[in-house]
N, C-alpha and C positions, 0 to 999 in steps of 0.2 A: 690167220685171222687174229690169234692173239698179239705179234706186232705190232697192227696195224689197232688195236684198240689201245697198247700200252702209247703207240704214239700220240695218238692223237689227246689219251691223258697230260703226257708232258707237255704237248702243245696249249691245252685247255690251262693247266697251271701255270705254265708260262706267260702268257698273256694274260691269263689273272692278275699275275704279277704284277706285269708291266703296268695294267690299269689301276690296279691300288697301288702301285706307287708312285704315278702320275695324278692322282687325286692328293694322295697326303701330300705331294708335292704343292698342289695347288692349295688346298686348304692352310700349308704351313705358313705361306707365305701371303695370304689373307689375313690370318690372324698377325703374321709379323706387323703387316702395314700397318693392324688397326692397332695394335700395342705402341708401336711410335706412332701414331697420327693422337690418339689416348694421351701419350705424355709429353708431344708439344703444346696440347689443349691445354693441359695442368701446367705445364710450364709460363704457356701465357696469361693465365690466370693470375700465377703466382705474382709474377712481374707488373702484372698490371694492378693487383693489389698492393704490393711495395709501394710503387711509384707514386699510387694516385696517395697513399696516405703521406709521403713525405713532400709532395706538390701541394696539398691543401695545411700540410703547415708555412711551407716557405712562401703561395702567396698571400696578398693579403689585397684588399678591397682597393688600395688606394693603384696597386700592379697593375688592374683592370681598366682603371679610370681615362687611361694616355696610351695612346696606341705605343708598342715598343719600337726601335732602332737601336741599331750598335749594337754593342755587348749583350747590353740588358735583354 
């Protein structure tokens, strides 16, 4: 009788096991995503603030006026 109780112990923690570390598994890589998915946001934040402030100095009213071609 005792055996078969000490088994089924190791089996009972065994599979505990496995289940929490198939959760932390899951959760680690939930929070991975959201931490990059977090700092492409800030990333394009940042960029699109640069941009728009050195685009509202370079154009200017008269840019708007004619549709562009070429280069320009």
């Amino acid at each position: 009788m005792r055996h078969l109780r000490d088994n089924l112990l190791v089996q009972f923690s065994v599979v505990s096991l496995v289940v929490m570390a198939a959760i932390g598994v899951v959760f680690a890589m939930a929070i991975s995503n959201k931490i990059r998915s977090d700092a492409v946001d800030h990333l394009i934040d940042e960029a699109v603030d640069a941009s728009s402030g050195r685009l509202l100095e370079a154009i200017t009213a008269a840019d708007l006026e004619a549709p562009m071609y070429g280069e320009r």
